[in-house]
N, C-alpha and C positions, 0 to 999 in steps of 0.2 A: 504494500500500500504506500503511497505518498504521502508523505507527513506535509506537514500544512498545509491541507488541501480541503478541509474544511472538516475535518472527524473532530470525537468528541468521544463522551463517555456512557455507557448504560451503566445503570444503576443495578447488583443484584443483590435483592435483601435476603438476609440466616443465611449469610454464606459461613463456610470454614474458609479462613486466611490461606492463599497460597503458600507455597513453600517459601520459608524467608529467606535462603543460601543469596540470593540477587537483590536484597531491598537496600535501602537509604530509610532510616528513620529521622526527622526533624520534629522535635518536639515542642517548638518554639510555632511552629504554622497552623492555624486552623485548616479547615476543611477545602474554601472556596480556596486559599494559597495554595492549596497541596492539590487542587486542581490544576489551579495555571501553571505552576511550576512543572505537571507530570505531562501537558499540553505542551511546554516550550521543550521538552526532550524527548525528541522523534523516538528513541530507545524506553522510553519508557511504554509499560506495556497496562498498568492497574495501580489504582491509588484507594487507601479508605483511613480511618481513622486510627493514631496508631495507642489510643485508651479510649472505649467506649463507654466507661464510667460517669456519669454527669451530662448527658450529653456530647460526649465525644472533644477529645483535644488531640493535638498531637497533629503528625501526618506520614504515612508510611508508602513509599511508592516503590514497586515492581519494575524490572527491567531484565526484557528476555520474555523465557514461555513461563506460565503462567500455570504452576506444577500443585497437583496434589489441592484441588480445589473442590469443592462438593457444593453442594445447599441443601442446607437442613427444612425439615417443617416447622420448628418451633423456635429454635435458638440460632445464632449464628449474627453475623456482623456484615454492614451493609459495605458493598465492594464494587468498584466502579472500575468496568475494562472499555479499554481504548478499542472505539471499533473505526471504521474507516466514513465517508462522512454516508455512501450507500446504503449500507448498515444503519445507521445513526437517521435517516429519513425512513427508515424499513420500522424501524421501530418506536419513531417517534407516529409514524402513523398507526401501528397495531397499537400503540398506546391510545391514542385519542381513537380509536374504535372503541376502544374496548370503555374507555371512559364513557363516551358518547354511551354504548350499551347500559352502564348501570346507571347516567343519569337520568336514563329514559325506565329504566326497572323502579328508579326512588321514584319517579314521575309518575308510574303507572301505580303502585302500590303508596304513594297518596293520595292519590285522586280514588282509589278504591274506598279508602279508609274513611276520607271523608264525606263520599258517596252512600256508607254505610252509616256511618254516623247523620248527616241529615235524615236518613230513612229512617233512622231508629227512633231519633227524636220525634220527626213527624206524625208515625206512629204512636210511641207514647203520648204528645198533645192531643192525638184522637182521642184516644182513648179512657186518656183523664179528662179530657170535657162528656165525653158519654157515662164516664161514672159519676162525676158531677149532675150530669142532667137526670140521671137516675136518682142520686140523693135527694135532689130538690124535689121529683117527683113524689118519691115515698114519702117527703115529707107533708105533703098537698091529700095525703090519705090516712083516714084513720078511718076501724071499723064505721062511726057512726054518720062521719061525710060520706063513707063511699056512698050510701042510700043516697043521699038529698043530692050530689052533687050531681052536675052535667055527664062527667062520666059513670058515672053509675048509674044514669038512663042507659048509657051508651051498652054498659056490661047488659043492662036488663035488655034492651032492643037485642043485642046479638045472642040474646040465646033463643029467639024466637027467628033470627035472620039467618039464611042459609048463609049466607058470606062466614067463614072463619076466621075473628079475629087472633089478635097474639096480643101478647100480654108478658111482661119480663115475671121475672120469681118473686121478687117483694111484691109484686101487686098479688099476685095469685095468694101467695102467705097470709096478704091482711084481709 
């Protein structure tokens, strides 16, 4: 590959640190230094942090091949290899896909949540003003209004009138 030709670095997080036989430690450099620094030496091959304690200090850079390196699932130390600038468009695009993907997954799966969440509420205000309007109703009856009152012609007509009405459970009780 051409050094200065426009490459750059992928990030790989829980990594195992390459073999150290080829590094440079500088423990005076943060992170963004021990970028530019591993960027102005065409020889250099991977940079990361060289105490990851606190947020990370230090700077540890590679030169040569890049030996004896894994990634873990759980553990491991975030390690950044020089790719060429191909590379480095290759993966900055399968990056923003794959970004692009989950902020359309957060998008879809809030818009659900809150779609269920108005239904639910909407639902409940039915349903508490119908129990409400029931309250009120039972309250508007007692054994001795039912007689005298306009609905209790009404109970009296329907049971001479083929139509069937309906009637919730407190009316029927009292």
């Amino acid at each position: 590959h051409v050094c200065g030709e426009g490459e750059g670095f992928v990030k790989v997080a829980l990594a195992k640190v390459p073999d150290t036989s080829m590094t440079r430690v500088q423990k005076s450099l943060g992170l963004k230094a021990c970028e530019e620094l591993c960027l102005r030496n065409c020889t250099c091959t991977g940079y990361a942090s060289a105490d990851i304690r606190g947020g990370g200090s230090g700077c540890v850079t590679w030169y040569g091949d890049l030996v004896d390196t894994r990634v873990f699932s759980n553990v491991g130390q975030d390690l950044y290899i020089r790719v060429d600038a191909v590379e480095l468009a290759q993966y900055s695009k399968s990056k923003k896909a794959h970004d692009n993907k989950r902020m359309a997954a957060i998008i879809a799966v809030s818009v659900a949540v809150t779609l269920f969440l108005a239904i639910f509420l909407a639902i409940w205000l039915v349903m508490k003003r119908r129990k409400g309007k029931r309250r009120s109703g039972d309250l508007l009856f007692s054994p001795a209004s039912l007689q005298d009152s306009p609905r209790g012609k009404v109970l009296d007509e329907s049971a001479t009138s083929s139509d069937v009405s309906f009637f919730n459970l407190s009316t029927i009780v009292v």
